[in-house]
SEVEXTOR-824966 format. One record per residue (C-alpha): residue number from 0; residue in one letter; x, y, z. Coordinates in steps of 0.02 Angstrom, whole numbers, plus 32768, in hexadecimal, padded with zeros to 4 digits. Example, Ala and Ser with C-alpha at 12.3 -4.5 7.8 and 13.67 -1.06 7.14 Angstrom:
<pts>
<pt k="0" r="a" xx="8267" yy="7F1F" zz="8186"/>
<pt k="1" r="s" xx="82AC" yy="7FCB" zz="8165"/>
</pts>
This chain:
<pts>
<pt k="0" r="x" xx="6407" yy="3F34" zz="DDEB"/>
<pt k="1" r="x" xx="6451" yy="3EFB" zz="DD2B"/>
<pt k="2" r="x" xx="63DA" yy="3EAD" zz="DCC4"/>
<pt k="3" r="x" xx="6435" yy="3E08" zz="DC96"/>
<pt k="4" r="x" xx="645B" yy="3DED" zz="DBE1"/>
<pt k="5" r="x" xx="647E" yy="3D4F" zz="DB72"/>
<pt k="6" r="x" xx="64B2" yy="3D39" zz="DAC1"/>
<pt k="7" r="x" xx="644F" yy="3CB4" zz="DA33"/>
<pt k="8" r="x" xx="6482" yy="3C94" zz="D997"/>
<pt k="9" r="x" xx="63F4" yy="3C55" zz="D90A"/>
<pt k="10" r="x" xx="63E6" yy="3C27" zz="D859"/>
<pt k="11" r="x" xx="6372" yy="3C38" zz="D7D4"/>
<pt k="12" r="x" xx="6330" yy="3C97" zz="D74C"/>
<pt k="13" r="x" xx="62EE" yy="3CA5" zz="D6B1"/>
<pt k="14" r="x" xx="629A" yy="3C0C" zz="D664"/>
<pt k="15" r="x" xx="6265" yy="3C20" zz="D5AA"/>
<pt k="16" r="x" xx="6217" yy="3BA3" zz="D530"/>
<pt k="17" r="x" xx="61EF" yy="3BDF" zz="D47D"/>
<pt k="18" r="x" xx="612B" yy="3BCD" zz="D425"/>
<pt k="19" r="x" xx="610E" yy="3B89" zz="D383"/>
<pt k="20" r="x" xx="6139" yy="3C22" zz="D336"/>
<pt k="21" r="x" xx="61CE" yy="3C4E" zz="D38A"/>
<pt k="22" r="x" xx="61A9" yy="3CB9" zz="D404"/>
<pt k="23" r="x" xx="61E4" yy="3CB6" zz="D4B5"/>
<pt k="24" r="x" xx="6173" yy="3C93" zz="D552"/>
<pt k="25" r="x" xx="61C5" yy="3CAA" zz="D5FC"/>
<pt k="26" r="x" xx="6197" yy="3C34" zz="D685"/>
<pt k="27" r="x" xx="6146" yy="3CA4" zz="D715"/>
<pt k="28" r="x" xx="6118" yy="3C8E" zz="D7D1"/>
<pt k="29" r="x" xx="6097" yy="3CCA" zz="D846"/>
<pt k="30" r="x" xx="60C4" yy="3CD1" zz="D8EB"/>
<pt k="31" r="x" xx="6074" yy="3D1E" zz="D989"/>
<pt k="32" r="x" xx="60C8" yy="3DAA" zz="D9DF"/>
<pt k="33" r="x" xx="60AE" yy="3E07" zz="DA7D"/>
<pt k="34" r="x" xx="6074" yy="3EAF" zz="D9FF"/>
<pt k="35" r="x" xx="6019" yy="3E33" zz="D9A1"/>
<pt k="36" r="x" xx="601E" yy="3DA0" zz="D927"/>
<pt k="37" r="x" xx="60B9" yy="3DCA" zz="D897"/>
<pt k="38" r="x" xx="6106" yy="3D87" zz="D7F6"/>
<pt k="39" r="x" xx="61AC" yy="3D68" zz="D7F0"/>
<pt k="40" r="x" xx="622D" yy="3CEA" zz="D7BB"/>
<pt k="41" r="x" xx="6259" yy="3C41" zz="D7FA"/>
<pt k="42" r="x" xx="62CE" yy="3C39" zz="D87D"/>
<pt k="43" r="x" xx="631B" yy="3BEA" zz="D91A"/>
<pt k="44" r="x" xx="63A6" yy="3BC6" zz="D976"/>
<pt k="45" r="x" xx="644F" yy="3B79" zz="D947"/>
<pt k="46" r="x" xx="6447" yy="3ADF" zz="D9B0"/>
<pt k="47" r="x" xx="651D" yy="3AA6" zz="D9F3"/>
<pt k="48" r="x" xx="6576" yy="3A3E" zz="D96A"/>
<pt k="49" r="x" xx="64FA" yy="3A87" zz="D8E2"/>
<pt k="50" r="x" xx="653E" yy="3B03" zz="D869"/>
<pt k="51" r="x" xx="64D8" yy="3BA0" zz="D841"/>
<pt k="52" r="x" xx="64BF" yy="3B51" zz="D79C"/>
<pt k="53" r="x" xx="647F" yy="3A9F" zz="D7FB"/>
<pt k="54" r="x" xx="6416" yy="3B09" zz="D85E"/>
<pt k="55" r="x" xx="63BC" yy="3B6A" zz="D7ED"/>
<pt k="56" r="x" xx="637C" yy="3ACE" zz="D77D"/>
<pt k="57" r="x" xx="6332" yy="3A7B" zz="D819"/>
<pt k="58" r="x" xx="62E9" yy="3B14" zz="D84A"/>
<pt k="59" r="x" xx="627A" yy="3B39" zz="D7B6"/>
<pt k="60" r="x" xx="6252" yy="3A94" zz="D7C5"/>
<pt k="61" r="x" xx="6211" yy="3A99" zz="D872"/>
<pt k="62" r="x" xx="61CA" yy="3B28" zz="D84C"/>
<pt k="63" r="x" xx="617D" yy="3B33" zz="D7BA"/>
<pt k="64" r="x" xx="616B" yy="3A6B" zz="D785"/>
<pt k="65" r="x" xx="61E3" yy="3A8D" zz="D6DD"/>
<pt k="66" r="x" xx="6284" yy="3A40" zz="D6B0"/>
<pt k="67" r="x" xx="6303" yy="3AC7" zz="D686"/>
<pt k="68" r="x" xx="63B8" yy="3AC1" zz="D649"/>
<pt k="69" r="x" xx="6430" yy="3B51" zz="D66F"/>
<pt k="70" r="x" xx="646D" yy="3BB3" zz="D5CE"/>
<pt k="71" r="x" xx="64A9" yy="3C4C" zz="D5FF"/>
<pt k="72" r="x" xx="64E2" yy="3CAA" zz="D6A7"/>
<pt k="73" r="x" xx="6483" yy="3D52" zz="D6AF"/>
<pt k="74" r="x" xx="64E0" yy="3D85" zz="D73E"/>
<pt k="75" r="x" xx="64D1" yy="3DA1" zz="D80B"/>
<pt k="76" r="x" xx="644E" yy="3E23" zz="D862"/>
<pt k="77" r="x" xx="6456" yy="3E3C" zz="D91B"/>
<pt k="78" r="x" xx="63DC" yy="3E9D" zz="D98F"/>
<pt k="79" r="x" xx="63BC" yy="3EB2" zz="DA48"/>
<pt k="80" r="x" xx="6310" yy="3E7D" zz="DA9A"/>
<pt k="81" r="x" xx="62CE" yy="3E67" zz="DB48"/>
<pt k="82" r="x" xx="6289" yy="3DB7" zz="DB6C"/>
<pt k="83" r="x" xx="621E" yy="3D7D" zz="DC13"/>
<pt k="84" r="x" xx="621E" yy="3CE0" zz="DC63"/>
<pt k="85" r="x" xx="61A9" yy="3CE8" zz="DCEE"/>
<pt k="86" r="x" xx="61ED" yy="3D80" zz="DD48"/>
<pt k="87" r="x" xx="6291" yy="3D7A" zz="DD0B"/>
<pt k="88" r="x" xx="62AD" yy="3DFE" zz="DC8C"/>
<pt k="89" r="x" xx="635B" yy="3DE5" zz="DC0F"/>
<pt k="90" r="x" xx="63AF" yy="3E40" zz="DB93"/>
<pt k="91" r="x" xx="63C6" yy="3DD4" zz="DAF6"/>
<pt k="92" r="x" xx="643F" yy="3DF8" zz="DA70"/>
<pt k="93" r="x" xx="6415" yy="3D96" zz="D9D6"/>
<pt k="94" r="x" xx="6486" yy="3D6B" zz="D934"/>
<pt k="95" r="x" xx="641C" yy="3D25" zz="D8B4"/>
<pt k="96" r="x" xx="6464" yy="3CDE" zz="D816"/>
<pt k="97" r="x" xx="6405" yy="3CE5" zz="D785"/>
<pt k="98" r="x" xx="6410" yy="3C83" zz="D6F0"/>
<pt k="99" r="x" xx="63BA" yy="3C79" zz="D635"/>
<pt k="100" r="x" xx="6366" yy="3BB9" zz="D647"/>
<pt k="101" r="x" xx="6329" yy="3B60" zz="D5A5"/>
<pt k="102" r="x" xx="6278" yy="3AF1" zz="D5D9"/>
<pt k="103" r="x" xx="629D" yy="3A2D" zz="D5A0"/>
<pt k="104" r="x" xx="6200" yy="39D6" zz="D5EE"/>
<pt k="105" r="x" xx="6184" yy="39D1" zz="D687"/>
<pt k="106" r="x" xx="60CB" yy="3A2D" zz="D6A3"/>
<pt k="107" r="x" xx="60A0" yy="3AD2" zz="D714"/>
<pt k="108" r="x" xx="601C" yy="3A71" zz="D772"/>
<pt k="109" r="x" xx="60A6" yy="3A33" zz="D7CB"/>
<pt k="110" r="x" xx="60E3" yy="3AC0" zz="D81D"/>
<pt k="111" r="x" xx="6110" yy="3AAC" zz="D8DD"/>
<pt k="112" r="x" xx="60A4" yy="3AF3" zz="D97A"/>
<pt k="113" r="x" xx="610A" yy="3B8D" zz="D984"/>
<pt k="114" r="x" xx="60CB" yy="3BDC" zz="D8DB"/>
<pt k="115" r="x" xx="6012" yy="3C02" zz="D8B4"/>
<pt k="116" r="x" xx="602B" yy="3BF0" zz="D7F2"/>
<pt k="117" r="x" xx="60A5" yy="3BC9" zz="D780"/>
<pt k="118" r="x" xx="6074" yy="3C0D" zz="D6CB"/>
<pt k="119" r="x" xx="60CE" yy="3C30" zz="D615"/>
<pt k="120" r="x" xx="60B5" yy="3CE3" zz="D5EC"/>
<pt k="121" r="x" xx="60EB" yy="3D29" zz="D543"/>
<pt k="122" r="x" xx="6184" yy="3D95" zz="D52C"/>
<pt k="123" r="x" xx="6125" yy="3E28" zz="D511"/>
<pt k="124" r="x" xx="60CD" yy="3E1A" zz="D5A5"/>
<pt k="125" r="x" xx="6140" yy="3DD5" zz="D639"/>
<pt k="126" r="x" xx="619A" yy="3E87" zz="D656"/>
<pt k="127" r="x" xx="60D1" yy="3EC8" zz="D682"/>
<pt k="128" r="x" xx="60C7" yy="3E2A" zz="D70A"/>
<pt k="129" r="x" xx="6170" yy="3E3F" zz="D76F"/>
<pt k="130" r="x" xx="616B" yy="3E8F" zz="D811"/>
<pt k="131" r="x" xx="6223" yy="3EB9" zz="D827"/>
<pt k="132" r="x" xx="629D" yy="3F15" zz="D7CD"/>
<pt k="133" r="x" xx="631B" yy="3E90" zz="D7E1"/>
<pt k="134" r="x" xx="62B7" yy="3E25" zz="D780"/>
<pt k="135" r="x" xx="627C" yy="3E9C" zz="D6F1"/>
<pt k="136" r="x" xx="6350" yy="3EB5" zz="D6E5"/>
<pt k="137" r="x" xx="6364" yy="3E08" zz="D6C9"/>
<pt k="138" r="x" xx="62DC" yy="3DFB" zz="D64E"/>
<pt k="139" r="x" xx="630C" yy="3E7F" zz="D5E9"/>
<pt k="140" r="x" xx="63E2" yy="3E28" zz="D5F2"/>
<pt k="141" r="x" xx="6380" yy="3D84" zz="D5C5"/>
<pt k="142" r="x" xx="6311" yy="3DB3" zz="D539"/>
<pt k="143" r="x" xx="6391" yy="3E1F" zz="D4E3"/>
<pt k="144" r="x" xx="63F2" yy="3D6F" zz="D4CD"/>
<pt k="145" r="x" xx="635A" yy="3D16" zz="D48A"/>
<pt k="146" r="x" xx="6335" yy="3D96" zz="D404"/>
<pt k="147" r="x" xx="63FA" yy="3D9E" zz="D3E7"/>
<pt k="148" r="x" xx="63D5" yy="3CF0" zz="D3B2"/>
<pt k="149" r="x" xx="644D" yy="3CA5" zz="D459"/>
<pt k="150" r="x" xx="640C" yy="3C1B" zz="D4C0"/>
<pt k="151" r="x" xx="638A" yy="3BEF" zz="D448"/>
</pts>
């Protein structure tokens, strides 16, 4: 018998304030995982009426307790990935789109239920935390246009 399949679409992405000094710190998640918890990026699903855009500010909200504003598109990633509901096993194809997000207010206490931690991590360091490759890509798309001087 076929393993059923469904498509989601999400939004998110990288969310970057800059210290004192000018440096970039990248807002980070914890989250737990069936291989364990992981760090990734802020993320969730593009709810009907919402643009990806619309989405991906309410996300990192939920998420992660900070205000964000869109700057820049970073582009689309899809993957594949098997999901469980009791003993219902589905294929999932996922688009995520991934944006560069400038902070404007709030506080990582207030992340939501579904994340373990919210925390700023320096530039320098946030490639070292990410689990996926996905997110390391957009990283690397995001902070070569913060140092370009872009979305600053």
């Amino acid at each position: 018998m076929p393993i059923p399949s469904r498509h989601e679409v999400s939004a998110g992405g990288i969310v970057y304030r800059r210290r004192k000094e000018g440096k970039p710190e990248i807002l980070l998640i914890l989250v737990p995982y069936s291989h364990g918890d992981t760090w990734t990026l802020p993320k969730g699903h593009v709810e009907k009426g919402e643009t990806p855009e619309q989405a991906a500010e309410r996300e990192v909200k939920e998420e992660t307790g900070i205000e964000a504003k869109v700057e820049v598109p970073l582009g689309t990633v899809d993957y594949w990935f098997f999901s469980r509901s009791g003993e219902k096993l589905r294929r999932v194809h996922k688009d995520v789109h991934q944006f560069l997000l400038r902070a404007v207010g709030g506080d990582v206490s207030d992340h939501n239920d579904e994340v373990l931690e919210a925390r700023w991590v320096p530039s320098s360091e946030a490639e070292k935390k990410l689990s996926f490759e996905s997110d390391k890509k957009a990283l690397a798309k995001a902070l070569g246009i913060l140092f370009a001087g872009k979305g600053a």
